[in-house]
C-alpha positions in Angstrom: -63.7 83.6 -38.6 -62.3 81.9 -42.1 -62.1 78.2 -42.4 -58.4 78.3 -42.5 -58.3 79.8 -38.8 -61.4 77.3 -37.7 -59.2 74.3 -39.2 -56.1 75.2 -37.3 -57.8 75.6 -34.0 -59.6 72.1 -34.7 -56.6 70.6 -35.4 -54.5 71.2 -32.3 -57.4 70.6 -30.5 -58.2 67.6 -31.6 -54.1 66.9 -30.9 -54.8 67.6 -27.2 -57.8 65.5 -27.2 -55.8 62.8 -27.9 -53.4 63.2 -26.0 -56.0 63.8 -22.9 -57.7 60.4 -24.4 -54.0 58.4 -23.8 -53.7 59.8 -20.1 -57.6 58.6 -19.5 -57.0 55.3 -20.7 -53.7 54.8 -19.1 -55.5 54.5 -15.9 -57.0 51.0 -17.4 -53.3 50.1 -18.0 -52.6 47.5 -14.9 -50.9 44.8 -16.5 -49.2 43.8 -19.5 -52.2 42.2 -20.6 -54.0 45.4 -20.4 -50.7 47.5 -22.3 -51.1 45.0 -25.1 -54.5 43.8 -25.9 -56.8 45.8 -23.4 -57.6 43.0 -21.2 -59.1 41.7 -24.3 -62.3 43.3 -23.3 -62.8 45.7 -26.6 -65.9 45.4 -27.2 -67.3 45.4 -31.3 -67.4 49.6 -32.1 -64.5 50.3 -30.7 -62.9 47.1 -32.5 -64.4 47.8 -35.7 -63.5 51.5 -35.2 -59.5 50.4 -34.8 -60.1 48.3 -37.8 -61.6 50.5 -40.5 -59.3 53.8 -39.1 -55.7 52.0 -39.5 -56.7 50.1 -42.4 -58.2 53.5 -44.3 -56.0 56.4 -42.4 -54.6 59.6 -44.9 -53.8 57.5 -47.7 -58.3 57.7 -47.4 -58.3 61.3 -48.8 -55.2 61.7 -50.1 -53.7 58.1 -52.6 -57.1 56.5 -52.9 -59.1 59.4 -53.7 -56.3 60.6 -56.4 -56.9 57.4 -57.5 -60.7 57.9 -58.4 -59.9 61.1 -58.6 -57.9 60.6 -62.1 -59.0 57.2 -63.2 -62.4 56.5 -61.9 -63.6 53.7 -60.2 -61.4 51.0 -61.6 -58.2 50.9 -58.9 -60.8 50.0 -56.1 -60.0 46.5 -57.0 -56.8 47.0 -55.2 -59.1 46.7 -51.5 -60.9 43.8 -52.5 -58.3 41.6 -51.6 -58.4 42.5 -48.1 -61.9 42.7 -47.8 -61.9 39.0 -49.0 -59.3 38.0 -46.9 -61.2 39.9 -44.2 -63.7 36.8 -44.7 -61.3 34.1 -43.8 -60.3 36.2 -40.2 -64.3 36.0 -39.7 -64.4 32.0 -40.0 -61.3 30.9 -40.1 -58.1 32.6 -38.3 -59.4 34.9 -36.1 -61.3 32.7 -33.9 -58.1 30.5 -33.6 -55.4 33.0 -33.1 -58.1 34.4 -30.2 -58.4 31.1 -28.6 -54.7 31.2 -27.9 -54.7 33.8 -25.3 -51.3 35.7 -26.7 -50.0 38.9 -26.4 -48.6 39.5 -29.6 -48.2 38.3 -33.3 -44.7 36.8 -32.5 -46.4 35.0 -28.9 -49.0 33.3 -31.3 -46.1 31.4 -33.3 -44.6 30.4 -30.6 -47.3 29.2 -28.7 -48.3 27.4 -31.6 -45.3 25.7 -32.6 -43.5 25.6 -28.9 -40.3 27.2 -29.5 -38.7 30.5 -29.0 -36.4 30.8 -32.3 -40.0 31.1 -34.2 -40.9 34.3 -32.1 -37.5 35.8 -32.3 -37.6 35.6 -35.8 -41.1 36.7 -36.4 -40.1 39.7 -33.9 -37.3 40.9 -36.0 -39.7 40.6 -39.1 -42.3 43.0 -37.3 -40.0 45.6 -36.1 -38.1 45.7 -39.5 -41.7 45.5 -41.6 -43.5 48.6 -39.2 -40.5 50.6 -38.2 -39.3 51.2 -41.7 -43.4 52.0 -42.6 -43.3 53.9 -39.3 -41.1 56.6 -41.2 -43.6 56.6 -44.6 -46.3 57.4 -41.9 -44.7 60.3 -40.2 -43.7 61.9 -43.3 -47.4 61.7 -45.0 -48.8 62.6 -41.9 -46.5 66.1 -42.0 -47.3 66.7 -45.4 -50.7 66.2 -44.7 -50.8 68.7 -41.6 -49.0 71.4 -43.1 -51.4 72.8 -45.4 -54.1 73.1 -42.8 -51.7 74.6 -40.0 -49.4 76.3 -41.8 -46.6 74.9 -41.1 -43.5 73.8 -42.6 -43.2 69.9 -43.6 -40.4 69.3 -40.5 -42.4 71.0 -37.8 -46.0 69.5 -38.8 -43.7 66.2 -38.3 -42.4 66.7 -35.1 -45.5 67.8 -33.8 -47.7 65.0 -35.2 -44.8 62.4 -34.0 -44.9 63.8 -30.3 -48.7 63.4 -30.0 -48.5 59.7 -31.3 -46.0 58.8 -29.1 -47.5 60.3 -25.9 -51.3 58.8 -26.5 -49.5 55.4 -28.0 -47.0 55.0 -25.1 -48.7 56.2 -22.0 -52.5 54.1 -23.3 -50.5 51.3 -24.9 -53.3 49.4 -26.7 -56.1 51.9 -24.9 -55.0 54.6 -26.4 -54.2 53.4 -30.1 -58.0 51.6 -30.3 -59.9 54.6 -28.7 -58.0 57.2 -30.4 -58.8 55.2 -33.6 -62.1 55.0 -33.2 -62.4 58.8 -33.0 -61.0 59.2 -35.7 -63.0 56.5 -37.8 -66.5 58.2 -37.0 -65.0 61.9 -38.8 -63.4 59.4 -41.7 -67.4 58.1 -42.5 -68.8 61.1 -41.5 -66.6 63.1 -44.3 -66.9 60.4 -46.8 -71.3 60.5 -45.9 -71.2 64.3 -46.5 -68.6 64.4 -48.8 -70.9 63.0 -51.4 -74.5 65.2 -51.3 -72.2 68.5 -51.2 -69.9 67.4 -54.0 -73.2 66.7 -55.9 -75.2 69.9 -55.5 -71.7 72.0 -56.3 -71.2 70.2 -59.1 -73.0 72.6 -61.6 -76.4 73.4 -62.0 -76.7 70.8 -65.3 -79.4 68.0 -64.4 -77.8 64.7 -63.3 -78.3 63.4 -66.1 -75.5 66.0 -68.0 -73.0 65.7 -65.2 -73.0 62.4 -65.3 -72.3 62.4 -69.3 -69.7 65.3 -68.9 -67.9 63.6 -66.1 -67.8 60.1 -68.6 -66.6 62.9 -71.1 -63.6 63.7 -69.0 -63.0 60.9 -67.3 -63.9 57.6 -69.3 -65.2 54.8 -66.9 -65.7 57.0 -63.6 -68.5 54.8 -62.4 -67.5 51.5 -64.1 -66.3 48.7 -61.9 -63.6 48.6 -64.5 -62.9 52.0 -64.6 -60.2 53.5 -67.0 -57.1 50.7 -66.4 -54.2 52.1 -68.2 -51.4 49.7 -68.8 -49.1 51.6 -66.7 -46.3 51.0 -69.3 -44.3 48.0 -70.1 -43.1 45.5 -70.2 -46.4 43.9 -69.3 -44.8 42.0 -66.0 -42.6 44.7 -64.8 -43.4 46.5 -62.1 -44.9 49.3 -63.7 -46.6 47.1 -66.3 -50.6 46.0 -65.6 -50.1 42.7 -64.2 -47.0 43.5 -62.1 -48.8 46.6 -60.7 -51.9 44.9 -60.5 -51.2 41.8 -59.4 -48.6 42.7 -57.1 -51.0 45.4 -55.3 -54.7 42.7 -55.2 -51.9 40.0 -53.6 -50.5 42.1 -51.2 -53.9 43.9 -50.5 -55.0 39.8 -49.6 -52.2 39.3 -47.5 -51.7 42.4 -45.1 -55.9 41.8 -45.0 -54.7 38.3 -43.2 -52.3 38.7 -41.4 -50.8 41.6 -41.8 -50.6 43.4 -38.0 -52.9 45.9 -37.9 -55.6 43.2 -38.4 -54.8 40.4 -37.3 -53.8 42.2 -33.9 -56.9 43.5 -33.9 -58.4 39.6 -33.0 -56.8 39.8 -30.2 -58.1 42.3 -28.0 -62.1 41.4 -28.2 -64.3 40.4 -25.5 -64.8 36.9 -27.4 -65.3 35.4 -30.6 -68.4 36.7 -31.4 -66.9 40.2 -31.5 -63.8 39.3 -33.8 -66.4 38.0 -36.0 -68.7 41.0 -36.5 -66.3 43.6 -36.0 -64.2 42.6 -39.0 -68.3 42.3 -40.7 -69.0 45.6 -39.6 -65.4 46.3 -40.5 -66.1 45.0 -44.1 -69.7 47.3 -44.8 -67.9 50.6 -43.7 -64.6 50.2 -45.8 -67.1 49.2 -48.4 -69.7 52.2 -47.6 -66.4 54.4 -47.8 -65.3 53.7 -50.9 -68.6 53.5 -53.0 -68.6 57.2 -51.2 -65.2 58.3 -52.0 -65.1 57.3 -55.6 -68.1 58.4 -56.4 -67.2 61.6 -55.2 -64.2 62.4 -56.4 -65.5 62.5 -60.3 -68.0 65.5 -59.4 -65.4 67.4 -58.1 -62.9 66.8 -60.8 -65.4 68.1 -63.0 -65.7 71.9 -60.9 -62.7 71.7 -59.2 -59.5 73.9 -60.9 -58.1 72.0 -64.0 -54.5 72.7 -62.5 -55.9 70.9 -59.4 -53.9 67.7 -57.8 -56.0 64.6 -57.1 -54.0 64.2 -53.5 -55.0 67.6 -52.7 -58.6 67.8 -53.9 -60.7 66.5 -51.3 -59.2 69.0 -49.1 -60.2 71.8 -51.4 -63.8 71.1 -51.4 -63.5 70.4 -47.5 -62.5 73.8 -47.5 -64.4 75.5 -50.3 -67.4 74.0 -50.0 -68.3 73.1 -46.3 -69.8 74.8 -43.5 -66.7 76.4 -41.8 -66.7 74.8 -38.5 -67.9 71.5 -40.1 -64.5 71.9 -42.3 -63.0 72.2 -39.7 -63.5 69.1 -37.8 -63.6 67.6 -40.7 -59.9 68.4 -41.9 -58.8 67.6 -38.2 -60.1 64.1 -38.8 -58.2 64.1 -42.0 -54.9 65.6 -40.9 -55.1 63.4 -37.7 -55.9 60.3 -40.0 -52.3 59.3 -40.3 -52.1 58.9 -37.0 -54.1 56.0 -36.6 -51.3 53.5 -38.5 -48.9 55.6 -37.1 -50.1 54.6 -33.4 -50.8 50.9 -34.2 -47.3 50.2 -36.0 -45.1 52.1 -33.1 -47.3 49.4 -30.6 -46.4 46.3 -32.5 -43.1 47.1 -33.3 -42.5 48.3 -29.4 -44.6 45.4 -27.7 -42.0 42.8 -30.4 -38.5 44.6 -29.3 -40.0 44.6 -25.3 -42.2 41.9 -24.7 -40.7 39.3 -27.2 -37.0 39.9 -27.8 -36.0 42.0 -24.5 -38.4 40.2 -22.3 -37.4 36.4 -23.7 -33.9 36.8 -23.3 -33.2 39.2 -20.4 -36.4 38.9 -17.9 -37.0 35.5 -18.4 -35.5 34.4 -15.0 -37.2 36.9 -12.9 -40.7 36.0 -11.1 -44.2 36.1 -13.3 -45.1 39.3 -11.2 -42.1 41.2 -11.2 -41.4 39.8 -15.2 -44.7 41.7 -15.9 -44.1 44.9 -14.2 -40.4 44.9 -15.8 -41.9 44.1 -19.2 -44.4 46.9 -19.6 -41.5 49.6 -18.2 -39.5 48.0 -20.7 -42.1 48.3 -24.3 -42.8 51.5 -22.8 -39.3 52.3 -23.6 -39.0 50.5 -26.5 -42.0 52.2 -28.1 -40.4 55.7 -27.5 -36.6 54.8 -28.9 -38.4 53.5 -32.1 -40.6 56.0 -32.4 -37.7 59.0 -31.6 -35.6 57.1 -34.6 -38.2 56.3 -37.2 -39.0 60.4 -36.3 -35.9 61.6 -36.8 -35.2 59.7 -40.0 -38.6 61.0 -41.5 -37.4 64.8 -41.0 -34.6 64.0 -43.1 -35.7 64.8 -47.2 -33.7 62.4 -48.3 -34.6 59.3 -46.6 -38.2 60.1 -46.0 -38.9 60.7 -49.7 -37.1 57.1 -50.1 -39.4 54.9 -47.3 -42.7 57.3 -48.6 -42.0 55.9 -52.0 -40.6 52.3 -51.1 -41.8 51.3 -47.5 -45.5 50.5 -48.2 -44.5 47.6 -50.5 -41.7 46.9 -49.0 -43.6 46.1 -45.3 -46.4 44.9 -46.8 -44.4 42.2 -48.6 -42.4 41.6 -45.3 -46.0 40.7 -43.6 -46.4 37.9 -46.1 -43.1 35.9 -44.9 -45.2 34.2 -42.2 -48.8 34.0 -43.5 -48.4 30.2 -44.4 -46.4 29.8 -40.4 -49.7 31.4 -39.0 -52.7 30.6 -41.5 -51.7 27.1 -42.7 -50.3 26.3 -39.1 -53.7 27.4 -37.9 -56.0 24.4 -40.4 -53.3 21.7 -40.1 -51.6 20.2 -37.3 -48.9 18.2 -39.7 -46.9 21.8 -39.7 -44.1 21.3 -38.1 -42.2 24.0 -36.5 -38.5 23.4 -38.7 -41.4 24.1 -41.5 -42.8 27.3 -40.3 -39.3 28.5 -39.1 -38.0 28.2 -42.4 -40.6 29.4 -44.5 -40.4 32.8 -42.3 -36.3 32.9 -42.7 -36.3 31.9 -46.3 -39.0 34.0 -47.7 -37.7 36.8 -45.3 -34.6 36.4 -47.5 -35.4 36.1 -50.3 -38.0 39.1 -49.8 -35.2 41.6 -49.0 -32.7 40.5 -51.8 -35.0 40.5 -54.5 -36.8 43.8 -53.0 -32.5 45.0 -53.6 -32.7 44.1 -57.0 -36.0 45.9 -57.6 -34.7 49.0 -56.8 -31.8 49.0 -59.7 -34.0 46.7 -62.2 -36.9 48.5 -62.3 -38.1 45.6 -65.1 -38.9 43.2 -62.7 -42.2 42.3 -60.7 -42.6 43.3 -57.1 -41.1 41.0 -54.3 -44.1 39.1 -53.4 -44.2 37.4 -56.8 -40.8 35.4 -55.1 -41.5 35.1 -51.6 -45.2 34.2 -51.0 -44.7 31.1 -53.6 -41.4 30.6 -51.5 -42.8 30.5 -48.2 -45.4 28.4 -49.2 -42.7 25.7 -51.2 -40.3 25.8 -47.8 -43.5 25.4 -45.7 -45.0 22.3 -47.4 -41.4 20.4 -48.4 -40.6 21.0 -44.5 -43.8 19.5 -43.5 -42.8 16.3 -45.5 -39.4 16.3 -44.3 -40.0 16.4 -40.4 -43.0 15.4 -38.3 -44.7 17.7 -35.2 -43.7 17.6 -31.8 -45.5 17.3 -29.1 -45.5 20.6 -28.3 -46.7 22.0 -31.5 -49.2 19.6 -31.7 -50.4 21.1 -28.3 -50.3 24.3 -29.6 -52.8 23.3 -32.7 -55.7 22.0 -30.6 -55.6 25.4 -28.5 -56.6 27.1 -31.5 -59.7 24.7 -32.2 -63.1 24.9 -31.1 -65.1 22.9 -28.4 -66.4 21.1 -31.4 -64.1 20.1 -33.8 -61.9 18.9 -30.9 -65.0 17.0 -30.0 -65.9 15.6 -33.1 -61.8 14.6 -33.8 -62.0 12.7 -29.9 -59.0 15.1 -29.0 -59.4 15.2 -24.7 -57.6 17.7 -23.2 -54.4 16.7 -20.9 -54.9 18.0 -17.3 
C-alpha cells in the first residue's frame, strides 16, 4: 500500500474521529456555560493543546515553513510578539478577565464597564474580524486537503467545512478544545521527527559540509537574523521592511493579547493556576516548534527538487521520506491543521451573534432557565448560518483568493480596536466606559477606512499603524474627559486579586 492511499484513508479517518470526538463531548454540553467555556473545568494539556493548535494550525507547514524555507531563520521574529505578549496573559490579563466569570470576549466588556452598548459593539467587531478570516481558513484548509486526497479545491472545501461545523456546533467549546488538542500532539510530533529525518536525507556530506552548502544557498539559514530582504520600497510602505515588519511583530503582539483565540482560551480553565502555565507550556512548544521547523526546512531545501515550492515542501518529505503509515498520520494532522482556527473562529463568532447580540436584545425578558436553554438553541444556530455563508463564499475563486490574501491582516488589525477597552481597563479603574466605547468605535473606523485605502494605495503602511495609536489617544483623552461610574468601577475590582483588593482597603458590598 503506497503512502498516497495510506494518507487518504488517514485523512477521512481522522475526519470521522472528529466528528465522533464532537458527539462524545456534546454529552458534557448541559448549559450554556458548558457550550461556551466548558464549565470552565479545562484542565492545563488540553488548554495548552487548544492554544498552541489554533495559534500554529496549516499556516505551521505551509506560510511559516516557506518562510524558513526561502529565507532562513530570520521571519521567526514575526512570533515573538505573541509569545511576549503571551507573558502579560500569564501575569497580568488572564488572571483578571478569569476572575470575571464571563462567557464571552464581548460579556467581559461589559461586565467590566456595566453597559450593554460596549458588548454590542465589541460583538459586531468579532463576528466581522472571524467571519471574514473564517473564509481565508476554509479556503487554505481545501488547498491544503486536496493534494493528499485527491480532490478538487471546491470538494476538499466542502468536506473539510462540514466536519468543522458538526464537531464545532454539536461540542460547542468541547469539541473545538479536544479536537485541538489532537491535533496539537501530530503538529509536535511532525515537527520532533521532522527534523532527525530531514537530517540523515540530507546527503551523505558530514555536518559540517551541509551546514556550509546550506549557508551557500541560503545565506543566514541558522542566523537569528536570517536573510531580511527589504521587500521593496518605499521603506514605509507596505511592502517596504519597516511597514512589513513592523506591521506583522505589532499585530503578532496584539492578536497574542487579546486577540480571540487566546484570550478565550483564559476562560475556560479550572483556575488561575492553569491560565498561567498553560499559556507557559503554551510558550515552550510554539518555541520548540519553531526552532524545529526552521531548522528543518534548510536541509530539505538543499535535497529537495530545485523547482520545489516552499508551501509545498514539508509535505514532500512527509511523503518521500517517512515511514508510510507514519506519513500518513502525519499528513492527516497537517491537512486537518486548518481546522483547528477554523473551529475556534466559527465558536466566537456564533457564541457573539447568539449569546450577545440575539440573546441581549430578544431573550432578555424570558426567565434565567428558560433564557439559557433558548440561548444555546439559538448560537447553535448561529454557528451553522455563519459557517454555511463564510463556506459558501470560500468556494467562490474570486472572493476566496481576495479574504486568503487580505483577511489575515485585516482581522488581525480588527482585534486590536479593543486591546486598550480590555487590557488598560483591566490595570486602571479611571477607564471610564464613554472611553472604552469610543476607543473600540473610533479605531474600528478608522481601521476599516484606512484598510479601504490600502487596498488602492498600495504605498501606504498597514492599518494598525492608524488605529492602535488611535484607540489608545480616544481611550486616554476620554478617560480625562469623563469620570467612572459606579458600575464600572464594580466591574474593575472583580478582576483583582484577594490581595491587591486587600492591600487598596477595597471591602466587598454584600
Amino acid at each position: 500500500m503506497n503512502t498516497s492511499l495510506i494518507a487518504k484513508i488517514m485523512i477521512v479517518v481522522s475526519f470521522f474521529l472528529f466528528m465522533g470526538v464532537g458527539v462524545w463531548v456534546s454529552k458534557r454540553v448541559k448549559n450554556a456555560e458548558d457550550y461556551y467555556v466548558m464549565g470552565r473545568q479545562a484542565p492545563t494539556f488540553l488548554v495548552t493543546g487548544t492554544i498552541v493548535a489554533s495559534y500554529l494550525s496549516t499556516t505551521a507547514f505551509t506560510g511559516i515553513f516557506a518562510s524558513a524555507y526561502n529565507l532562513g531563520m530570520g521571519p521567526g521574529i514575526l512570533n515573538y510578539g505573541c509569545l511576549l505578549t503571551w507573558t502579560l496573559l500569564i501575569f497580568v490579563l488572564g488572571p483578571r478577565v478569569y476572575r470575571l466569570k464571563a462567557l464571552s470576549i464581548p460579556e467581559i466588556l461589559s461586565i467590566r464597564y456595566g453597559t450593554h452598548r460596549i458588548r454590542t459593539a465589541a460583538s459586531i467587531l468579532m463576528i466581522l474580524a472571524c467571519s471574514t478570516y473564517l473564509v481565508s481558513i476554509f479556503a487554505g484548509a481545501g488547498i491544503a486537503l486536496a493534494g493528499p486526497l485527491g480532490v478538487s479545491k471546491h470538494f476538499a472545501i466542502a468536506i473539510s467545512g462540514i466536519v468543522v461545523l458538526f464537531f464545532s456546533v454539536t461540542g460547542g467549546m468541547w469539541g473545538v478544545v479536544v479536537t485541538d488538542t489532537m491535533m496539537m500532539v501530530l503538529f509536535v510530533g511532525a515537527a520532533i521527527l521532522g527534523f532527525p529525518i530531514a537530517l540523515t536525507h540530507a546527503g551523505t556530506a558530514s555536518p559540517a559540509e551541509l551546514v556550509q552548502a546550506i549557508n551557500a544557498s541560503l545565506p543566514g539559514a541558522f542566523k537569528a537574523g536570517g536573510y531580511m530582504p527589504m521587500f521593496g520600497k518605499p521603506f514605509w510602505s507596505a511592502s517596504g521592511f519597516v511597514g512589513f515588519m513592523g506591521f506583522m511583530v505589532l499585530v503578532s503582539m496584539s492578536v497574542g493579547l487579546t486577540g480571540a483565540h487566546c484570550l478565550s482560551r483564559t476562560m475556560i480553565c479550572k483556575n488561575e493556576k492553569v491560565v498561567a502555565r498553560s499559556f507557559i507550556f503554551a510558550q515552550l512548544l510554539v518555541v520548540l516548534f519553531l526552532v524545529l521547523v526552521y531548522a528543518t526546512a534548510p536541509f530539505i531545501k538543499i535535497a529537495a527538487p530545485a523547482d520545489m515550492q516552499g508551501s509545498q515542501a514539508y509535505v514532500w518529505m512527509v511523503m518521500e521520506w517517512f515511514n508510510p503509515y507514519l506519513a500518513g498520520i502525519i499528513l492527516a494532522g497537517i491537512s486537518a491543521a486548518g481546522l483547528s482556527t477554523a473551529s475556534t473562529l466559527l465558536q466566537q463568532a456564533g457564541s457573539a451573534l447568539g449569546n450577545d447580540i440575539y440573546g441581549q436584545f430578544f431573550l432578555s425578558h424570558l426567565p434565567a432557565e428558560e433564557r439559557e436553554k433558548k440561548v444555546l438553541s439559538v448560537s447553535r444556530g448561529c454557528m451553522l448560518v455563519i459557517g454555511v455563508l463564510m463556506l459558501l463564499i470560500s468556494m467562490v475563486d474570486m472572493a476566496s483568493d481576495f479574504f486568503t490574501l487580505y483577511s489575515w491582516a485585516f482581522a488581525s488589525g480588527i482585534f486590536v480596536c479593543w486591546l486598550p477597552a480590555i487590557f488598560i481597563g483591566s490595570i486602571s479603574k479611571k477607564v471610564s466606559e464613554p472611553a472604552a466605547y469610543w476607543s473600540i468605535i473610533i479605531s474600528l473606523v478608522l481601521n476599516i477606512g484606512y484598510w479601504l485605502l490600502t487596498l488602492t494605495n498600495p504605498i501606504l503602511p498597514h492599518q494598525i499603524y492608524v488605529a492602535l495609536p488611535a484607540s489608545f489617544i480616544v481611550l486616554f483623552v476620554g478617560m480625562s474627559r469623563a469620570a467612572p461610574t459606579k458600575a464600572a468601577e464594580e466591574g474593575f475590582w472583580r478582576m483583582q486579586s484577594r490581595q491587591y483588593k486587600k492591600v487598596h482597603g477595597y471591602v466587598e458590598s454584600k
